[in-house]
C-alpha positions as semicolon CSV with decimal commas, in nm:
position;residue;x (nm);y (nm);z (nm)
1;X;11,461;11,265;16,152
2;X;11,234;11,535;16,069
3;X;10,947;11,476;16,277
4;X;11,197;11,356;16,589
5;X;10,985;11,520;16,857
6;X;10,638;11,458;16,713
7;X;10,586;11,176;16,953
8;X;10,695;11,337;17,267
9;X;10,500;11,488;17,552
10;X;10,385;11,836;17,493
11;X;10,171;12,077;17,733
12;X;9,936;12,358;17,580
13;X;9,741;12,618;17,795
14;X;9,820;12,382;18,093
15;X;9,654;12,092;17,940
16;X;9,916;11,789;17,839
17;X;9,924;11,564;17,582
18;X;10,050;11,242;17,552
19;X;10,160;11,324;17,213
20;X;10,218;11,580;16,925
21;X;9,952;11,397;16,704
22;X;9,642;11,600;16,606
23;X;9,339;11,474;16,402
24;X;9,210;11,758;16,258
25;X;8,772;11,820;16,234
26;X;8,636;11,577;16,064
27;X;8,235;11,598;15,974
28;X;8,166;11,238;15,958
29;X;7,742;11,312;15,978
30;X;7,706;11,165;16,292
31;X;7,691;11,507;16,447
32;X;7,400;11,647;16,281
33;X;7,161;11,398;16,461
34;X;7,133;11,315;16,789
35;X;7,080;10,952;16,736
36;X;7,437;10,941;16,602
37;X;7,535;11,073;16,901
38;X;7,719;10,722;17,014
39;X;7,836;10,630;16,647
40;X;8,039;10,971;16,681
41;X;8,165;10,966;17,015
42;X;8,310;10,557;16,958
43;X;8,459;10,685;16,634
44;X;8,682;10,990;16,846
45;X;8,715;10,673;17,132
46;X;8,881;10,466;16,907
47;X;9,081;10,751;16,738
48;X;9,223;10,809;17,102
49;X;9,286;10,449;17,158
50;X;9,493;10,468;16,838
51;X;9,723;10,767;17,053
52;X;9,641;11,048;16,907
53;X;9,714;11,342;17,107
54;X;9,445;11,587;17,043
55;X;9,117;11,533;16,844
56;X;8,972;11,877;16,725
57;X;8,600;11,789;16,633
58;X;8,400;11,981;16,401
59;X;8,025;12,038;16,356
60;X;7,952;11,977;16,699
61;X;7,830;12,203;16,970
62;X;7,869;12,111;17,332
63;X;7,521;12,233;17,405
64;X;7,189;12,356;17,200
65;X;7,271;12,717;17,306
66;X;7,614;12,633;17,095
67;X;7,461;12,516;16,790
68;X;7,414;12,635;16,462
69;X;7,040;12,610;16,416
70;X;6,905;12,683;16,710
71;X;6,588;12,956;16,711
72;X;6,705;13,324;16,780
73;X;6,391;13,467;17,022
């Protein structure tokens, strides 16, 4: 089988995952408003649930210092 190992426990940097899986960034538009925040964060919840091993988000800072738009003093 090609993929034989894809499913298998793997550990990167000291972090494990369950799984070789990865969901690549997806920009759904819930992160470019906060009150989205919860649509986005049950969308990666049930992408986990499904067993993927590592979720790589895009668009999304984990603070406001992190963001894109935020004002330069």
């Amino acid at each position: 089988m090609a993929f034989d190992r894809l499913l298998e426990p793997i550990e990167i940097d000291g972090v494990p995952l369950a799984n070789r899986v990865l969901m690549g960034s997806m920009h759904t538009g819930f992160e470019d408003r906060s009150k989205d925040f919860g649509r986005l964060a049950a969308y990666l919840a049930e992408r986990a649930k499904g067993g993927t091993g590592l979720i790589v988000t895009g668009g999304f800072a984990p603070n406001v210092e992190g963001g894109c738009c935020r004002r330069v003093r």
